[in-house]
Backbone as CSV, one residue per row, in Angstrom:
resi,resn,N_x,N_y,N_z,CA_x,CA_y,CA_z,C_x,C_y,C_z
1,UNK,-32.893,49.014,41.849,-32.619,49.774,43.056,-32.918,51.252,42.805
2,UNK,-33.606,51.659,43.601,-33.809,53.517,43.781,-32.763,54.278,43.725
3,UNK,-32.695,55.300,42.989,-31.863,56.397,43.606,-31.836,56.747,44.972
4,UNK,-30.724,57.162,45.800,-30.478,57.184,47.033,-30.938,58.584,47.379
5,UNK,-30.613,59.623,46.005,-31.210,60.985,45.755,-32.509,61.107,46.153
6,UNK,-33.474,60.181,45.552,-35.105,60.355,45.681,-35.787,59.962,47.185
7,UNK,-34.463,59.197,48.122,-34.888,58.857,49.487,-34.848,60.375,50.358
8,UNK,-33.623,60.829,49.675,-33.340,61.898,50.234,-33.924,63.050,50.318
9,UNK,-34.459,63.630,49.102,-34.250,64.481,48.418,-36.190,64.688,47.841
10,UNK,-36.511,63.336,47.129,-37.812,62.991,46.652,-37.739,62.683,45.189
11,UNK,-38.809,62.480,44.847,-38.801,61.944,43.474,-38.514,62.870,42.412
12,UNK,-39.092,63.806,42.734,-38.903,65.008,41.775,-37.983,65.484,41.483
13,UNK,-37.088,65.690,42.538,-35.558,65.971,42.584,-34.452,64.733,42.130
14,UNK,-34.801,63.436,42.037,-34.005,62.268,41.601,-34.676,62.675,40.029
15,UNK,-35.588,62.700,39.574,-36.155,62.605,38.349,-35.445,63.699,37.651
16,UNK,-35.102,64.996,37.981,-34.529,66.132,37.789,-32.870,65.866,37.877
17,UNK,-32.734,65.433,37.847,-30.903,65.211,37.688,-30.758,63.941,37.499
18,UNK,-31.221,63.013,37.353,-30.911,62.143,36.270,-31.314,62.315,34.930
19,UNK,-32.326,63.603,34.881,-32.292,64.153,33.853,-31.099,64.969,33.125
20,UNK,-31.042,65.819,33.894,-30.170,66.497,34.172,-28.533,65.581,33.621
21,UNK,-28.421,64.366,34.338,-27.187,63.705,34.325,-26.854,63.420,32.853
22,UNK,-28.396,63.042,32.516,-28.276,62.211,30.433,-28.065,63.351,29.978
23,UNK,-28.628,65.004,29.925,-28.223,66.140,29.272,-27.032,66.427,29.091
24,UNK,-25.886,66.187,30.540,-24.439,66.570,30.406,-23.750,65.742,29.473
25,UNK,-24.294,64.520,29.680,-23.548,63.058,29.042,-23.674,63.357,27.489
26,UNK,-25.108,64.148,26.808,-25.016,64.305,25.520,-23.825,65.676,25.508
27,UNK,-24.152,67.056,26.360,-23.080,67.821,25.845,-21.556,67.506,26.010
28,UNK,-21.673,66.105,26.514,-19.816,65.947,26.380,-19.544,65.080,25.306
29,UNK,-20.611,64.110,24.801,-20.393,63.380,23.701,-20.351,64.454,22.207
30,UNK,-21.314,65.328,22.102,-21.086,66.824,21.627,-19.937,67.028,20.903
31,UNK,-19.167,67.668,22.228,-17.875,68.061,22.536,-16.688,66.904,22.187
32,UNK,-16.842,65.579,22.450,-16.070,64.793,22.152,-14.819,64.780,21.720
33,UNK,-14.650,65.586,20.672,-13.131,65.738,20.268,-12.307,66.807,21.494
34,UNK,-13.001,67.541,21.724,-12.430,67.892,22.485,-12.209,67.151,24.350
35,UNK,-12.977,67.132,24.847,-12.792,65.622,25.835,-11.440,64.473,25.677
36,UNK,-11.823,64.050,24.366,-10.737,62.805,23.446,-9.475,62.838,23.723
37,UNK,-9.490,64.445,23.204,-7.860,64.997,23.235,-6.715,65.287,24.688
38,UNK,-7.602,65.328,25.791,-7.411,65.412,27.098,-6.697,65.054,27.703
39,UNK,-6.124,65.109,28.770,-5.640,63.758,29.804,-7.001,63.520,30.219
40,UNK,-6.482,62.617,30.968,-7.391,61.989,32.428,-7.233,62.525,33.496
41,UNK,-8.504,63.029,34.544,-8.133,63.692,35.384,-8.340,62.402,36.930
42,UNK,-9.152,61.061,36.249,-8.754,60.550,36.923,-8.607,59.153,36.717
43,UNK,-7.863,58.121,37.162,-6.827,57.189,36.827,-7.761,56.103,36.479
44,UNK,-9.123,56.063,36.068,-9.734,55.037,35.864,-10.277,55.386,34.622
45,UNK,-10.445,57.089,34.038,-10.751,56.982,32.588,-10.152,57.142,31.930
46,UNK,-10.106,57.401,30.575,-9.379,56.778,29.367,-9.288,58.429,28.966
47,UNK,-9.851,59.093,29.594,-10.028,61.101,29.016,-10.453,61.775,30.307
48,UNK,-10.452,62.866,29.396,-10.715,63.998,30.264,-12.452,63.352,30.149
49,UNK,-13.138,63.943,31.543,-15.180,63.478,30.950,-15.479,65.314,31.626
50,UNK,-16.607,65.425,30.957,-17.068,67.059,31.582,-17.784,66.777,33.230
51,UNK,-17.865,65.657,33.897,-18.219,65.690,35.484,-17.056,65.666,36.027
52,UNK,-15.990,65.958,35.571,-14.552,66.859,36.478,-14.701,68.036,36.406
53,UNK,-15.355,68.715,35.568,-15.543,69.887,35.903,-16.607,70.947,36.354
54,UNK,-17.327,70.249,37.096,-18.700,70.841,37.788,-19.030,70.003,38.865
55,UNK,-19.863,70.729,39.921,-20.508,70.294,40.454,-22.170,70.063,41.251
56,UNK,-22.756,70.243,41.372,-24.170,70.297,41.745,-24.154,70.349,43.383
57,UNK,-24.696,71.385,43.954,-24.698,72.146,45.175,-26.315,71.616,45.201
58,UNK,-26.782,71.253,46.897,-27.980,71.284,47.130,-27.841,71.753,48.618
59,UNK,-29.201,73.475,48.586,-29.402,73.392,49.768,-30.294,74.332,50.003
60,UNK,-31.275,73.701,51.029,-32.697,74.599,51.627,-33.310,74.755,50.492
61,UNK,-33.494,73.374,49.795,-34.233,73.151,48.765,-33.873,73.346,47.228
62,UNK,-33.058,74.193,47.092,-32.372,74.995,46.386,-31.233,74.286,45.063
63,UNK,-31.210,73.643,44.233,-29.868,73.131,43.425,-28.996,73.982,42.462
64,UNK,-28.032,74.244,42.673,-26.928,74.971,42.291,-25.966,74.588,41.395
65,UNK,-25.520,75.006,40.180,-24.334,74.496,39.423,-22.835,75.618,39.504
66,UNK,-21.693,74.738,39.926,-20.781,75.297,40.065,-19.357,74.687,38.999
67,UNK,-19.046,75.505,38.749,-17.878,74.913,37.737,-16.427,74.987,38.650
68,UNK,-15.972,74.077,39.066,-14.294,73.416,39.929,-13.277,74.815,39.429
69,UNK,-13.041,75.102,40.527,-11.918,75.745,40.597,-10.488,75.231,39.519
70,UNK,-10.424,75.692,38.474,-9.432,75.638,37.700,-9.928,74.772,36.711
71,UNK,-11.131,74.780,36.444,-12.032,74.207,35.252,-11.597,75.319,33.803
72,UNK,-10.844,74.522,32.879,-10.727,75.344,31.860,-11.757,75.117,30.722
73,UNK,-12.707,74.788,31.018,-14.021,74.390,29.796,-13.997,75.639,29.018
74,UNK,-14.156,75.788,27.551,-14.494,76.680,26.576,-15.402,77.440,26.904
75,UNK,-15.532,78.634,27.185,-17.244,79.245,27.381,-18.122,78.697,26.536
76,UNK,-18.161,78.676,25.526,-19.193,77.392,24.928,-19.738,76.568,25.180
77,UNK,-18.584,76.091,25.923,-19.438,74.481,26.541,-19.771,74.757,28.115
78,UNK,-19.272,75.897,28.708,-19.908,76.217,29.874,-21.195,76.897,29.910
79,UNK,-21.241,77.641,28.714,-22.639,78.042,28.473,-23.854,77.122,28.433
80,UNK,-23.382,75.449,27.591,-24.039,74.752,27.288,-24.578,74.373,28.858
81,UNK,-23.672,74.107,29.215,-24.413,73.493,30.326,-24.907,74.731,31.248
82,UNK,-24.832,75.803,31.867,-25.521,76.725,32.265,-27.139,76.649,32.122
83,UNK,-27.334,76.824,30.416,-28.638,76.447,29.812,-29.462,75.234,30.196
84,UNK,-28.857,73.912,29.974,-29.281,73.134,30.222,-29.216,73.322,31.557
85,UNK,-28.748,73.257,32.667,-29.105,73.656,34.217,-30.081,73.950,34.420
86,UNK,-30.365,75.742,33.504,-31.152,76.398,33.942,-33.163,75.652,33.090
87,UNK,-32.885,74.780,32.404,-33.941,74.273,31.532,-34.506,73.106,32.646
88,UNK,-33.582,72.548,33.236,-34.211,71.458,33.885,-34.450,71.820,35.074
89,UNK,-33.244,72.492,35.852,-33.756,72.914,37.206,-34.658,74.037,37.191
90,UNK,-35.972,74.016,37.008,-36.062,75.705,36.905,-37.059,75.954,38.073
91,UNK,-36.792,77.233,38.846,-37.453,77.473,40.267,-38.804,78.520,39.687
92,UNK,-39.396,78.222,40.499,-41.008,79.052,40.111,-41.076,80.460,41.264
């Protein structure tokens, strides 16, 4: 089955954040101990995961990363992902 993103959106943009998606997934495995140590923020995982604390904004073409209001991520690891954001999404 297709991404619902690439109906929407196009290929380029589904191809770009599921890129995007495996990049976060390595900087939280990364991070891991810290994640590990967590609660759960929600009742089906076993930890804290780093997609509670961001989100991806799209608009007038445009994709945006925002970190959740009361996101306490390390600047470290907010940096990490900043970078990586800015590596995959990048506007010409």
């Amino acid at each position: 089955m297709r991404d619902i993103s690439e109906f929407i959106y196009g290929e380029e943009y589904a191809q770009k954040n599921q890129n995007f998606e495996k990049a976060m997934e390595s900087i939280e495995e990364k991070h891991a101990d810290f994640f590990n140590k967590r609660p759960p923020q929600n009742e089906t995982e076993e930890h804290d995961r780093l997609h509670n604390h961001y989100a991806l904004r799209t608009a007038s073409g445009q994709v945006e990363l925002h970190f959740n209001a009361g996101s306490d991520l390390p600047e470290e690891i907010k940096q990490e992902c900043k970078d990586t954001f800015h590596q995959i999404w990048k506007y010409e």
